[in-house]
N, C-alpha and C positions, 0 to 999 in steps of 0.2 A: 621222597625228598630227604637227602640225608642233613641231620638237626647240625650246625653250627659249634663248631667247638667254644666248649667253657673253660678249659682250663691248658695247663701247661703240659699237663699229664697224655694230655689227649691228641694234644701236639706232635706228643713225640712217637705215639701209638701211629694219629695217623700215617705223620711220613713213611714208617716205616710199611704201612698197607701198602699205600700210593705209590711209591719208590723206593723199594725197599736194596735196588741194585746201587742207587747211586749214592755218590759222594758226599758224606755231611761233613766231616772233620781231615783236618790232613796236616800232619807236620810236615813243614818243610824237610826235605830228608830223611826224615819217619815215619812214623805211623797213619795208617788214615782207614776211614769206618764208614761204611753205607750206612744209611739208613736203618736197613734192617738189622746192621750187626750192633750198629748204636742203641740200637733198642735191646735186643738180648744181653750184649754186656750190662747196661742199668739197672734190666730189670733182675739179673743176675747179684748186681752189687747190693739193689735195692732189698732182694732179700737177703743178702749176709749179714747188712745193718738189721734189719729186723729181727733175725735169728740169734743177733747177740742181744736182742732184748730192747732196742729201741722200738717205738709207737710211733704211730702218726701225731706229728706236732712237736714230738723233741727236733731238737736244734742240733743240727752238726756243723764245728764250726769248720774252716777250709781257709788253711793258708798254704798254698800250694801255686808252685809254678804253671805257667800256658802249658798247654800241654791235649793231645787225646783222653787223658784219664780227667781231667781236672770238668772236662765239656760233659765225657761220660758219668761223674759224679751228681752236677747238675741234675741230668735227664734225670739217673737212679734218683735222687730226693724229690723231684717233680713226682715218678711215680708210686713209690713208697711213701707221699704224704708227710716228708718229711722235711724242716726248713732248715735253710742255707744261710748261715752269717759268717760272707765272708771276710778277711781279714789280709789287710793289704800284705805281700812280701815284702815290704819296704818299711813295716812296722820294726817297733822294737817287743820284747817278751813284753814291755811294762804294757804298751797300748794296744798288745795280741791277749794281756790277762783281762784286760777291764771287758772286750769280746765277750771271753770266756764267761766272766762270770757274770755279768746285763744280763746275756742273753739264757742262763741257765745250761750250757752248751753241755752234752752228754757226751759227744765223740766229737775227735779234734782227724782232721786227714790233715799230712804233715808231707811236703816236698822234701828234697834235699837239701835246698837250698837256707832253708831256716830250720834246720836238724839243731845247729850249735845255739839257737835264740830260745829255741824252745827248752830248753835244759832250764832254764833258769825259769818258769814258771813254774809258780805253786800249786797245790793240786791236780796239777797233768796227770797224777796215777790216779783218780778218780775216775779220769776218762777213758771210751775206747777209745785206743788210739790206732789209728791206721798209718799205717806209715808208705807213701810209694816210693821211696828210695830206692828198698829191695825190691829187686822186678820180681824176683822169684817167690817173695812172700807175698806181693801186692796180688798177682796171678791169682796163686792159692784163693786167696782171700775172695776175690772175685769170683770164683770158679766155685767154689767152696756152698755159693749161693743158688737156691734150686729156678728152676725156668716158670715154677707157679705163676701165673698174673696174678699181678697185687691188688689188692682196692681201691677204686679208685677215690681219688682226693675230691671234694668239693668246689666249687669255684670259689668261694669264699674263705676254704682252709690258706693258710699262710703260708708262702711260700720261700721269700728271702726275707730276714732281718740286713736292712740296709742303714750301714752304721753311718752317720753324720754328725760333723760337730755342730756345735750352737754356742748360743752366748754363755751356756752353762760351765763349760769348759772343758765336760765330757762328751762323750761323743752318746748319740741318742739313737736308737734302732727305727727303722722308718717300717711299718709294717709292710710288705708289700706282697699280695696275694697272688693267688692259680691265676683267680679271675683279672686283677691288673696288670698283670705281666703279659698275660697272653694279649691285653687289648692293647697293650706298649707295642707290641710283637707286629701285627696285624696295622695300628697306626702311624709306628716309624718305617714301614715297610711303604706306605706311602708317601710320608714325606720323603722318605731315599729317593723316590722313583726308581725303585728298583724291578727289573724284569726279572722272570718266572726263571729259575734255574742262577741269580745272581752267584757269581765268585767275590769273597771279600777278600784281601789281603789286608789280615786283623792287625793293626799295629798297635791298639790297647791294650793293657793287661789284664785279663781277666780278672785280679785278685779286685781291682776296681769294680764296685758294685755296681756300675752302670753296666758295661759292658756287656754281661752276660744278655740281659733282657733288651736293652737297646743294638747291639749289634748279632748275636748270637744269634740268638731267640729269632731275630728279625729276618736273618737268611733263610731259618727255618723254617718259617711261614712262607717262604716263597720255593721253597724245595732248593736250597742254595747249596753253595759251599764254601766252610769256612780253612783259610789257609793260617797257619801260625808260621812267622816267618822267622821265629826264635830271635837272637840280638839281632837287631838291624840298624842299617843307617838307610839313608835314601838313596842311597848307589845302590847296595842291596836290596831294596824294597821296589823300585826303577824292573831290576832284572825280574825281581820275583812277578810283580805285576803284569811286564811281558810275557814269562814261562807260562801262566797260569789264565791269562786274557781276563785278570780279576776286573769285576766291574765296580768296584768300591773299594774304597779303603781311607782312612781318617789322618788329617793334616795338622800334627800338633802345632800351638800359635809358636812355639821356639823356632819350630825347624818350617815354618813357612816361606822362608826365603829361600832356603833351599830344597824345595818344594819347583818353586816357581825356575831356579835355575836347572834344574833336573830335565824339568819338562821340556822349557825353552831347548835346552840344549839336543834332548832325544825325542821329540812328539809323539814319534811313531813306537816308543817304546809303550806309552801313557794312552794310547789310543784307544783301548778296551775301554776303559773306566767313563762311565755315566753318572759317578757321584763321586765327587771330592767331597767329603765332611770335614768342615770346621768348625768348633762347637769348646764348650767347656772353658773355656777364658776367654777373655777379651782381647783380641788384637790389634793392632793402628789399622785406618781405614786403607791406608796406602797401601801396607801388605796385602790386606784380601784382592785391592784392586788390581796390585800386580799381577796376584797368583790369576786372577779371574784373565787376565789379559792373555795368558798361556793356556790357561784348563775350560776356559770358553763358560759354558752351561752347566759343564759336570761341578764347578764348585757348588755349596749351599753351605748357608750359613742356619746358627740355629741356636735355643735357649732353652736346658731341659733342667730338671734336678732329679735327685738322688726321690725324692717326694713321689715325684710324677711314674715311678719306677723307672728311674735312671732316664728318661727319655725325652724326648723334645716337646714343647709348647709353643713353640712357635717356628717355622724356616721360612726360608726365601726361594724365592721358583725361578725359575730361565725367564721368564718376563719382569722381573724386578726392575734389571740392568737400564731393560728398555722404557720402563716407563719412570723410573725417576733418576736413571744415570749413573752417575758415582756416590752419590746421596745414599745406594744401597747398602751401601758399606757402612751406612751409621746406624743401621738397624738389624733386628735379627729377623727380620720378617712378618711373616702373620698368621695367626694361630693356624697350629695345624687340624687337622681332620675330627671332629668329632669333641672338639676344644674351644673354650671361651676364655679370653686375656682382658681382662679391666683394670683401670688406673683406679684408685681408692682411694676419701682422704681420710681423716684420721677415725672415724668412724664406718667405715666401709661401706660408704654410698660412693658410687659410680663420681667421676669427676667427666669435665666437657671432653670428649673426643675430639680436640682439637690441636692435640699434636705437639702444644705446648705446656701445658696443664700436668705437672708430674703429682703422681700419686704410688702409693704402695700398688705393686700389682698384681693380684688376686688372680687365680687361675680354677678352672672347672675343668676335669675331664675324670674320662673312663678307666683311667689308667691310676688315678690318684691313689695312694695307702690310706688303708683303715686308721690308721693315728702314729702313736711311737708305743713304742713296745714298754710298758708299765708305765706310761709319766700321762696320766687325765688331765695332767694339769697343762702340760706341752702339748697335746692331743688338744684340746679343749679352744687354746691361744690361737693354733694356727690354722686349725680346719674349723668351718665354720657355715654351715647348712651347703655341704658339697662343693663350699671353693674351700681354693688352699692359699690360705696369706704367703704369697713368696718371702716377701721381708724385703725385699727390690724395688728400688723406686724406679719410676721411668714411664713414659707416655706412648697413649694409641694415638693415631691419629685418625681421621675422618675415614682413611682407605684404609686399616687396620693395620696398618705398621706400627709395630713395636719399637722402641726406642729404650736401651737402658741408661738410664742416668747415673745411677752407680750399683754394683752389687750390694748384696746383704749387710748389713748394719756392721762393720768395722771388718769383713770377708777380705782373706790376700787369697789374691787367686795368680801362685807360682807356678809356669809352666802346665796350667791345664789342672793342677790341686789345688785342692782346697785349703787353706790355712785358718784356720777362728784364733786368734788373738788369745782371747782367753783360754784353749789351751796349752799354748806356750805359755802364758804367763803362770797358770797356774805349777807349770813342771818348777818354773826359774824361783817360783817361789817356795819351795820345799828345799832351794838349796841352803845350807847353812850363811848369813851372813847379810840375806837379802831384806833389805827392810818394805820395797815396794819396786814395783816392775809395768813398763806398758810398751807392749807392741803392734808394731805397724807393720804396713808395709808399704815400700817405698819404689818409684818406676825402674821398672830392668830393660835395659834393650832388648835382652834375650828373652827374660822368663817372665816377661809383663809386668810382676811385682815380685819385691825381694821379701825376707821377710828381717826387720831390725829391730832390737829393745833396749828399751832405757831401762836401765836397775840404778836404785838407790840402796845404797848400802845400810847397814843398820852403823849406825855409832861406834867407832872401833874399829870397825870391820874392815878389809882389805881385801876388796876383790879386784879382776880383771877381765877384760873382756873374753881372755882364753880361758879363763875360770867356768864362766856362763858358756862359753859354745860347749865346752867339754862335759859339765853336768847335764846340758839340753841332750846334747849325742847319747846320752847312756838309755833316755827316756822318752825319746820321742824317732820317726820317722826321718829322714836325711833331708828331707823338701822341711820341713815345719823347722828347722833349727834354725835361728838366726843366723845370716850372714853377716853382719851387720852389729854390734853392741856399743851402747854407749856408757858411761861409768857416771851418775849426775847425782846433783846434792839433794836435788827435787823434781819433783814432779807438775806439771800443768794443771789446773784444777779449775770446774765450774763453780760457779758458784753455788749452785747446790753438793757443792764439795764431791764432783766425778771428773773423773779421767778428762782432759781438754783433748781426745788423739789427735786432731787436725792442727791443736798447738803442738802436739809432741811433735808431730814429722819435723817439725821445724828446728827440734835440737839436733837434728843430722846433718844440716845445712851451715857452713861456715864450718 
């Protein structure tokens, strides 16, 4: 009887036994890699990193485009023991150095795309740096590494530092292991319902740390295949889906409407796909119900974090609709597979499963990270004898529907990102002139929530609203910058002298 896989590493070994002919990666119009060849290029890479003097347990960070090399890098650190922190493309050098150096980062893999951001980071010659711009040095490099099998990693060795903000203002590494990535793999492969052989048409970015272990990962435990369908819109992604008979692929909350008009209008193009995912922000109930009115069963809704290793805690099934109607729509379902969802009140005792009774909601599963990467003190706060404090309030009810009442403690969740308040504020406050700053975020029709700040000025001082977007822009991410600024003499305050934010929204109105 052969033993159960433990880790990520093993993952990738096995597919490549099992199926070593078929399809795992495929650029639209590029590249694409079986199984088996997905495994010899990694393990290939997996020793070049070695060979230049990396160990199991250093850190390589990765801010690099979608791509077949970006998937093959994964694998390679999966089997060389090696961990992955990756770093969005949509960063700036400032929030790609703070990566670097949390995470202790030894080698940096660099796209094309962020070649001119990276120039201005400080100690980059410290690192190896791989570069895959040059096809022709990238090859090399690759190549360069011998076919030895590597060692294998432990279930418990570490396998992505998964960066997240918090109320800190920086962003904090989420440990997340062989062993909880691979159970994220194996348990979102059932909430998908996805069949043996699945095709996705990936419309996430990889540089996003869910991605990889929530969708990725997740093909690959069912012997799938993943397509990258490079820029796309839904007219493109329509076709792509057709060419490819993809059985999945993900419904950002902006472009839901046009989502729902695609389908309507072509059915037979959308006919393959047994899973629409919608996930990662929060959308009006109306939209999901739209889109559910064209895409039937294949929608499901769901609520994962970066914590959980990127992946769901809770979805909705093809029977939801029927048994509570359009009411489905105000939930994200009910725990998934091998997972426990409790409402908590301030002391972390269970509150009544009654569907009305909001509490913080704690979560249990197999998939959770070992803490954050150097904070005992953050580690210690939020996990707590094997649950995980979300920071999320919102109720179970009797039939184990989820309900969230609102996200994370002061969270703008634009367009499917994440935003923490405090670290935009903290950037506006390093500008010269600013005496106090607080940001919200406020409803978008498009992108759920915007993000807007009030700044007070110091005494003298002369700022302007294009003053704050322009210093944000130099130091932050394009989604976290304020759209949004207001120029005030004060600020809202408790009376234990904090932030009022629920009074702040209110200086953006009139």
């Amino acid at each position: 009887m052969t033993a159960p896989l433990g880790t990520v590493a093993e993952l990738i070994s096995s597919g490549a036994r099992r199926h070593p002919g078929r399809v795992a990666v495929v650029e639209a119009g590029g590249r694409r890699l079986s199984y088996g060849h997905l495994a010899d290029e990694a393990t290939r890479l997996g020793n070049a990193l070695r060979e230049r003097g990396l160990e199991p347990g250093d850190r390589v960070a990765v801010w690099l485009e979608d791509s077949v090399d970006h998937v093959v890098l994964y694998a390679a650190c999966a089997l060389a023991g090696l961990v992955v922190a990756p770093i969005n493309v949509r960063h700036t050098a400032a929030e790609a150095e703070h990566v670097l150096t949390d995470s202790g980062a030894r080698a940096l893999v660099l796209g094309p795309a962020v070649q001119d951001k990276a120039c201005d980071i400080s100690g980059i010659d410290d690192l190896l740096l791989v570069d895959t711009g040059d096809e022709t040095d990238y090859r090399a490099f690759v190549e360069s590494g011998s076919v030895s099998p590597l060692s294998e990693p432990r279930p418990s060795d570490l396998y992505i530092l998964g960066y997240t903000s918090g109320t800190t203002g920086r962003p904090k590494g989420a440990r997340l292991t062989q062993c909880s990535v691979l159970n994220l793999a194996r348990i979102n492969a059932l909430s998908y319902r996805l069949p043996l052989g699945s095709v996705a048409a990936m419309t996430g970015s990889m540089s996003l740390v869910a991605v990889v272990p929530a969708h990725i990962l997740t093909h690959f435990y069912v012997g799938g295949t993943v397509v990258f369908p490079g820029r796309w819109d839904v007219g493109s992604l329509s076709a792509l889906v057709e060419e490819h008979r993809a059985t999945f692929t993900y419904a950002p909350s902006p472009l839901l409407g046009e989502f729902t008009e695609a389908i309507r209008a072509r059915p037979a193009a959308w006919s393959s796909l047994t899973t629409l995912l919608h996930s990662a922000s929060k959308a009006p109930p109306e939209a999901l119900r739209n889109l559910a009115d064209v895409a039937g069963a294949s929608l499901i809704e769901g609520w994962g974090m970066t914590e959980n290793s990127g992946g769901l805690m809770t979805v909705t099934s093809p029977v939801d609709r029927a048994v509570l109607g359009d009411a489905v729509f105000d939930t994200v379902g009910r725990a998934v597979a091998e997972t426990e969802v409790r409402a908590t009140d301030a002391e972390g005792n269970p509150v009544t499963a009654d569907g009305t009774t909001v509490g913080e909601l704690w979560v249990r599963s197999p998939c959770l990270a070992d803490g954050y990467w150097h904070q005992p003190e953050a580690t210690d706060a939020a996990f707590r004898k094997g649950w995980f404090r979300t920071g999320d309030l919102g109720t179970v009810d009797p039939h184990g529907y989820v309900r969230i009442a609102d996200r994370r403690t002061d969270l703008i969740v634009s367009g499917g990102m994440n935003v923490y308040p405090s670290e935009v504020e903290r950037v506006i406050l390093t500008m010269p002139g600013v005496a106090a700053c607080a940001v919200v975020g406020l409803p978008h029709p498009r992108w759920g929530h915007t993000v807007a700040a009030a700044v007070v000025p110091e005494t003298g001082a002369v700022l302007t609203p294009e003053d704050v977007t322009a210093h944000c822009r130099r130091f932050l991410a394009g989604y976290k910058k304020p759209t949004i600024v207001r120029i005030v003499a004060s600020l809202p305050m408790t009376h234990s002298q904090k932030i009022a934010r629920h009074q702040v929204r209110g200086l953006f109105h009139g």
